[in-house]
Backbone as CSV, one residue per row, in Angstrom:
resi,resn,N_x,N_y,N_z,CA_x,CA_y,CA_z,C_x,C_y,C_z
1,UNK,0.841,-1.184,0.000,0.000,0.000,0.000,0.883,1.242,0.000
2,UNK,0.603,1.874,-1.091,1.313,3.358,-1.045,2.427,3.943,-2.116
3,UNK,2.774,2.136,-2.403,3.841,2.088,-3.484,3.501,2.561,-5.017
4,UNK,2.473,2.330,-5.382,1.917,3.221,-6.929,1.728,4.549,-6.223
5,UNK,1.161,4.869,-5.530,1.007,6.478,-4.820,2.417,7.498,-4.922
6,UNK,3.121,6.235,-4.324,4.336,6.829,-3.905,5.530,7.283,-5.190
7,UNK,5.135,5.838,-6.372,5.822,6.223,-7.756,5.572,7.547,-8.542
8,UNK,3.643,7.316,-8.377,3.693,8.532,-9.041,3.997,9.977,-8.970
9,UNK,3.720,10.265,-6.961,4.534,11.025,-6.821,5.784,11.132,-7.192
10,UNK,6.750,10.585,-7.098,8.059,10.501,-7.186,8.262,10.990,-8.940
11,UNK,7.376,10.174,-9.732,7.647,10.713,-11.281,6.891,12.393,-11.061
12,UNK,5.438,12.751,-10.796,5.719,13.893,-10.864,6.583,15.066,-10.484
13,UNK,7.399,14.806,-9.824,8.464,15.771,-9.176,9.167,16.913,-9.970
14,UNK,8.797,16.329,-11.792,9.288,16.971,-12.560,8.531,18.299,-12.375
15,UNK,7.058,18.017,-12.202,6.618,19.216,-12.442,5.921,19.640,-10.617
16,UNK,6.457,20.492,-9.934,6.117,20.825,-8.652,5.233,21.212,-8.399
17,UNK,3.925,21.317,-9.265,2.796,21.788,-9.093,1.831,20.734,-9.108
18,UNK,2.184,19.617,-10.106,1.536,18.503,-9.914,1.961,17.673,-8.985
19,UNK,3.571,17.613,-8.301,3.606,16.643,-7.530,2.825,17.117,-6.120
20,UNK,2.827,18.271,-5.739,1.727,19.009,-4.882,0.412,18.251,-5.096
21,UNK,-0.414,18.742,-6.379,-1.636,17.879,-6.098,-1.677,16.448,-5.970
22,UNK,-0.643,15.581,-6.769,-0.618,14.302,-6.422,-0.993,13.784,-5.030
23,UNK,-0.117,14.315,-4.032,0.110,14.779,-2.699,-1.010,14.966,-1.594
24,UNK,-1.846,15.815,-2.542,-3.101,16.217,-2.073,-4.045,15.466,-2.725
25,UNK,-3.949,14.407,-3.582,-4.947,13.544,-4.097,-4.536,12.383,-3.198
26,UNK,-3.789,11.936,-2.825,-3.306,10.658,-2.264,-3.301,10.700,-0.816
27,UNK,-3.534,12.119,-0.136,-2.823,12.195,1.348,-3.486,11.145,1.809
28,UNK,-4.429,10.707,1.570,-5.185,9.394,2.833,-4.385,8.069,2.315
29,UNK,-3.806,7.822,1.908,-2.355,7.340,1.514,-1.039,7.389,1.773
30,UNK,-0.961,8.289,1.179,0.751,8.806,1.783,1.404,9.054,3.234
31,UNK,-0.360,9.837,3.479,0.128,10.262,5.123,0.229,9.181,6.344
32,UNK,-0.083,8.015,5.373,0.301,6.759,6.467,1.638,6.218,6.474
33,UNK,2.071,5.737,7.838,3.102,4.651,7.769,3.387,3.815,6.975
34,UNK,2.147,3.052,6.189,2.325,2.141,5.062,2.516,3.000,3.735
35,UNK,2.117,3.996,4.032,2.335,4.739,2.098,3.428,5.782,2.257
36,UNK,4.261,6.209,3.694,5.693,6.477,3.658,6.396,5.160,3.010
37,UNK,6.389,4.064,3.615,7.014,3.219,3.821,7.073,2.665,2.019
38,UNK,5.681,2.890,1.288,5.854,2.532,0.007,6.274,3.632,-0.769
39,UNK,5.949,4.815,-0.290,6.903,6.200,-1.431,8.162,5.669,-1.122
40,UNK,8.953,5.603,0.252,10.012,5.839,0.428,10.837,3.933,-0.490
41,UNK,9.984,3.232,-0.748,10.237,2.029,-2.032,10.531,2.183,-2.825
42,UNK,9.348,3.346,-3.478,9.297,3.799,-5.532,10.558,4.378,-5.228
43,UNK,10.847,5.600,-3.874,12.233,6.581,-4.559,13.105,5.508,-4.541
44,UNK,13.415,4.558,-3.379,14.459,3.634,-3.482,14.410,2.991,-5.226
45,UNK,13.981,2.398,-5.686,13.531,1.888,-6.852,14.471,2.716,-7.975
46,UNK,13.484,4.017,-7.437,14.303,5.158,-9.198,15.493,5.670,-8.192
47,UNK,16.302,6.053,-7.477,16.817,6.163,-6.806,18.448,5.262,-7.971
48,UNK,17.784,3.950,-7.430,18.581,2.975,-8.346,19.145,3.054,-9.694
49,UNK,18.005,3.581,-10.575,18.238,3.910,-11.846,19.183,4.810,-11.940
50,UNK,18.834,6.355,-10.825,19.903,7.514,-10.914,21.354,6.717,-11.276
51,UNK,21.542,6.042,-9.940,22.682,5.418,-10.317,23.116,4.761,-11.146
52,UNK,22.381,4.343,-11.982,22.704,3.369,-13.371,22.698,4.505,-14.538
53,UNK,22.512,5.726,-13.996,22.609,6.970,-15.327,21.019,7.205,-15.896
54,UNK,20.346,6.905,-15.347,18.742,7.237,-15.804,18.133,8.149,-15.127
55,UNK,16.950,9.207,-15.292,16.223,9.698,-14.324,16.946,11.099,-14.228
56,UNK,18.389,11.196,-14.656,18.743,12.146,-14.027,18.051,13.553,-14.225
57,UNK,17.205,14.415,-14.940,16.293,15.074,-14.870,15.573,15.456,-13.463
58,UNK,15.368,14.149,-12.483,14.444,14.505,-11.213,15.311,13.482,-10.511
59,UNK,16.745,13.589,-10.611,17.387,12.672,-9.587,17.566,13.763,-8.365
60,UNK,18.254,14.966,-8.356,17.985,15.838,-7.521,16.721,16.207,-6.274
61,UNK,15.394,16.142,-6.808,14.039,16.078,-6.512,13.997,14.454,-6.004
62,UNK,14.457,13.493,-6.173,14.564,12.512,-5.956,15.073,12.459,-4.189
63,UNK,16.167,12.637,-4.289,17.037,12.657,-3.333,16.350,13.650,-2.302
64,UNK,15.906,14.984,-2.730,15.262,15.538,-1.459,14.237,15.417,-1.070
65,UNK,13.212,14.355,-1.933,11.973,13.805,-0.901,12.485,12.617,0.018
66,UNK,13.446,12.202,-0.905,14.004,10.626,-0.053,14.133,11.684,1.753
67,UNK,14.890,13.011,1.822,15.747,13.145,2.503,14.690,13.815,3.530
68,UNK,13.531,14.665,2.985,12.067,15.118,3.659,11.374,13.790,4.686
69,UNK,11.808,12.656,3.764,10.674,11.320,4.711,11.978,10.911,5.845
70,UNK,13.119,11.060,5.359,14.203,10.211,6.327,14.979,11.259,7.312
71,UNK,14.891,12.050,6.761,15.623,13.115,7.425,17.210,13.415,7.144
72,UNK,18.104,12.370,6.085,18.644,11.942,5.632,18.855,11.957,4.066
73,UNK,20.649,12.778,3.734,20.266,12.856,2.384,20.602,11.215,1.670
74,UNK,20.133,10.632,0.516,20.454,9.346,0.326,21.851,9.362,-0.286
75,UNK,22.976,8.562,-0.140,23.983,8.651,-0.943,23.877,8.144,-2.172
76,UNK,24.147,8.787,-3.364,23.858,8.097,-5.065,25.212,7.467,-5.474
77,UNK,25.587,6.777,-5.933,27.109,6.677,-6.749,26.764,7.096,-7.693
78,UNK,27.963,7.788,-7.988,27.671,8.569,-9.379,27.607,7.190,-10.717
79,UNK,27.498,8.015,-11.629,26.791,6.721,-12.856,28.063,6.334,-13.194
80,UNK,27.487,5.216,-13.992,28.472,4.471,-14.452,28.927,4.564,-16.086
């Protein structure tokens, strides 16, 4: 639970106005323990890709929601 919620947030990030409403379409979702626990999956997920050289467009935006839910920035290796 939370993990499609949590992707799509994570893909809208490109655009900050939609990842806002996403946000606000999903909060009875997100704002749970189970739909942190699945956003904080999807970023792990694309997170991954950053590092494989993909995404980079919203790898930035990536990293600072990871760092909003954890408190924590995530470390990326740079690509390969």
């Amino acid at each position: 639970m939370g993990f499609d919620a949590g992707l799509l947030h994570a893909y809208s990030l490109r655009v900050p106005a939609v990842a806002a409403r996403v946000r606000e379409e999903f909060a009875d979702v997100l704002g749970t323990p189970m739909g942190r626990i699945g956003e904080l999956a999807a970023l792990c997920e694309l997170l991954q890709s950053v590092a494989r050289g993909e995404y980079a467009d919203i790898a930035e935006a990536l990293m600072g929601r990871a760092e909003v839910l954890t408190g924590r920035r995530p470390p990326v290796p740079p690509p390969r």
